[in-house]
Each structure stands twice: as C-alpha cells, then as structure tokens.
C-alpha positions, -999 to 999 in steps of 0.1 A, spaced: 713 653 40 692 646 72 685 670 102 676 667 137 667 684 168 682 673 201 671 685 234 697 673 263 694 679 299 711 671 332 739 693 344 745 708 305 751 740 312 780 761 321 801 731 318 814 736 281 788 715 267 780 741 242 813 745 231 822 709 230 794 702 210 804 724 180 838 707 182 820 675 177 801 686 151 829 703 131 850 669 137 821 655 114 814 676 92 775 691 102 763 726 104 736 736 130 742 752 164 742 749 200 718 774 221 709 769 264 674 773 267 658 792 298 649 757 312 688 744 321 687 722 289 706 727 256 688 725 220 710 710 192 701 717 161 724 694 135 723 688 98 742 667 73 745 630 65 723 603 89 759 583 98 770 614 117 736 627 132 741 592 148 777 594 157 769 631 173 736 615 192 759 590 211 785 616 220 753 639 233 745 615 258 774 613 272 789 648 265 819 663 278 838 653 309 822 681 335 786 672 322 761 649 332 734 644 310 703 626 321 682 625 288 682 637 253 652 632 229 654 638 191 631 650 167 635 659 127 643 692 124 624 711 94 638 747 98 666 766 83 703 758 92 729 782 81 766 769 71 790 761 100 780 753 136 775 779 161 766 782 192 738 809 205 
C-alpha cells in the first residue's frame, strides 16, 4: 500500500470536485478524503495500491466536467487514513 498527498488548484471548488473525487476513489478501491482548504485549492489525501494512486492522479488533473484545474503537486503522505473516502 502506498499513500499520497495531492494539492489541486484552479477553479476546484464548488464545482463537485470534492464529491467526484470520492467517486473516483471508491471506483478504485482507496481510502483517504477530500477537504477545500481556506486557499481555493483542494487537499487529497489517498491511500492503497501505487497503480491506482496513478490512475486517480491523471483523473485529478483533469477532474470533473465544471472544473478547471491548473496544477496539482503530489507528495507521500505519512499520516493516518481511516477506512473509506470522505470528504471534509
């Protein structure tokens, strides 16, 4: 199991990016979350197998239809994630 931290920004929020994300994620299988941070970015936080931290990093930069994400940079990700994906 691998985890990783994504921070995306554009036009991210308030466009279901949040809740598309978890979709994603649940379509393959990782638990983390989904949270908007006070700067108009959203924070990913993913874990599970390194094929589908990779499949969910090309869907983040390009995210749902209403979005348009300029950048996303990933980091490993050393804290806790609990079982499912939410989105906070």
């Amino acid at each position: 199991m691998k985890a990783a931290r994504f921070l995306v920004s554009g036009r991210v929020q308030g466009v279901r990016f949040r809740a598309s994300t978890r979709e994603q994620a649940q379509r393959l299988g990782l638990d983390g979350r989904a949270t908007n941070l006070v700067d108009g970015r959203v924070e990913v936080v993913a874990i599970g197998p390194a094929h589908a931290l990779e499949e969910l990093e090309r869907w983040l930069r390009v995210g749902p239809p209403q979005a348009r994400v300029e950048a996303v940079e990933r980091d490993a990700h050393a804290g806790p994630v609990t079982a499912g994906f939410g989105i906070g």
